[in-house]
C-alpha positions, -999 to +999 in steps of 0.1 A: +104-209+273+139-213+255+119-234+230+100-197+220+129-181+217+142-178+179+126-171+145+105-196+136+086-189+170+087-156+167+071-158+129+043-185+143+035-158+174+030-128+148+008-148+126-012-158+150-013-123+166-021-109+129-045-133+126-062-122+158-061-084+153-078-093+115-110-113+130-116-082+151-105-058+124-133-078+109-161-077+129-159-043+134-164-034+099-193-061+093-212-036+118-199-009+095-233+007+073-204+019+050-163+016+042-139+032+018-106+012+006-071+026+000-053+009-018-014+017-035+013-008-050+047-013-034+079-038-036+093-057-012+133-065-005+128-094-034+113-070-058+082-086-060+048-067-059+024-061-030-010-043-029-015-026+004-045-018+015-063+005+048-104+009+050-116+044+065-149+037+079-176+056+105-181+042+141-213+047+153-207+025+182-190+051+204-194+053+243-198+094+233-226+087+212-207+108+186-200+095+152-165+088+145-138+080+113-115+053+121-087+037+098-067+011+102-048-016+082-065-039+069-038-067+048-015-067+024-020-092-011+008-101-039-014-102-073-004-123-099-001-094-119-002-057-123-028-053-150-058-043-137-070-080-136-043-089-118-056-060-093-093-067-095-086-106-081-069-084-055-099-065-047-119-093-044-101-112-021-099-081+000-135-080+002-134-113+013-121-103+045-148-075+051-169-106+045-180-097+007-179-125-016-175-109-045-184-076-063-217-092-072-223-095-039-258-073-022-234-068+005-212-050-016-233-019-016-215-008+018-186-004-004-189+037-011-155+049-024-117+034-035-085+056-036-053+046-056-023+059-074-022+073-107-008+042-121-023+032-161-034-003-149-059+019-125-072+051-144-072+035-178-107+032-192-097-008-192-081-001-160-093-013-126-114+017-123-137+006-150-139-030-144-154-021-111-179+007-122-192-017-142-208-036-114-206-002-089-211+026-106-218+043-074-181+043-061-167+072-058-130+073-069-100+090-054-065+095-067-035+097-044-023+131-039+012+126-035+013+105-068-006+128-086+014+155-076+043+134-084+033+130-119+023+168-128+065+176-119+080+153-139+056+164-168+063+196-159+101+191-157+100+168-188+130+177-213+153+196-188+181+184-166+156+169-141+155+141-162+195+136-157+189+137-123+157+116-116+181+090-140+211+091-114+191+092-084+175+065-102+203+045-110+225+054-077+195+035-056+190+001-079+228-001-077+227-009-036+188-021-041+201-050-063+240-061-044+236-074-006+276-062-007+272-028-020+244-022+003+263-036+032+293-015+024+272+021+020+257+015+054+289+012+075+302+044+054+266+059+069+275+045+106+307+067+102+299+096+089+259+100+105+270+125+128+283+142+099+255+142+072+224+139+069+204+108+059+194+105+020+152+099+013+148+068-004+146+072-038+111+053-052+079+055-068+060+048-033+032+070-023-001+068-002-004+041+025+032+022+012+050+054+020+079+055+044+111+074+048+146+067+053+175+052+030+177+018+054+156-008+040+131-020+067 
């Protein structure tokens, strides 16, 4: 067992345990008569993007004979690019794994409704939204709450000293984001003084499934 024990085992383990969890993630929703996606951007520690995505579907399989919504994670993709090409190659290949070839696809009638951010490269009339009515104009879009919500304040706040502020914060968080030292630094000054203070929210764009709380990176 020593052999097991250090990284790179640890890494092959959780890829295969991933990879497990997904085929049966899978079948499940091949079994599915219909499925939603949520979708939302996010960053990781090297700043590069990552589309997150859950599916929200109805079990009619249960031992109650009762008809039940289940969600669950379904992957995570890095596209090549934030336009809303870049995101509708992401949406295909996360059809791929609900065993959809493409948005062409007869299958892809089970698809019934998509929820993301706010962002331009999604709403747009050239955004991702439109490239995908054009083949499914039955899809019935969703925007993120929290994101929309998000974006009504700071129009609403536009011009006053909320700016200044959402500028610091700003600034204050890309100054330990971007120096391993700095970071380093601020979190033994937060080991001493925890019992003191209380914790800062992390200071980011993040909404919907991508959401977490907490300064500490993960």
């Amino acid at each position: 067992m020593k052999h097991y024990t250090n990284d790179q085992a640890g890494k092959t383990f959780i890829h295969f345990i991933a990879e497990s969890k997904r085929n049966e993630l899978t079948e499940r929703l091949k079994k599915a008569k219909f499925f939603s996606l949520l979708l939302d951007g996010s960053t990781d520690k090297g700043n590069i993007d990552n589309e997150v995505c859950l599916v929200v579907w109805c079990n009619t399989n249960s031992s109650d004979e009762k008809i039940h919504t289940e969600m669950n994670y379904l992957t995570v993709c890095r596209p090549q690019s934030v336009t809303a090409e870049g995101l509708l190659s992401v949406l295909e290949t996360i059809l791929k794994h609900v065993g959809i070839d493409s948005l062409d696809s007869s299958k892809c009638h089970r698809l019934v409704g998509i929820r993301t951010d706010g962002a331009s490269a999604n709403i747009a009339a050239r955004g991702l939204k439109g490239l995908v009515e054009k083949p499914l104009p039955w899809i019935f879009w969703m925007w993120c709450l929290a994101h929309r919500l998000e974006l009504a304040i700071k129009d609403a706040l536009k011009g006053t000293f909320f700016d200044s502020i959402d500028g610091m914060l700003i600034k204050l968080y890309y100054l330990y984001e971007t120096s391993p030292k700095k970071y380093r630094e601020l979190t033994e000054v937060i080991s001493d003084l925890k019992d003191c203070f209380p914790l800062m929210t992390r200071v980011s764009n993040l909404s919907g499934p991508a959401v977490h709380d907490g300064y500490h990176k993960s």
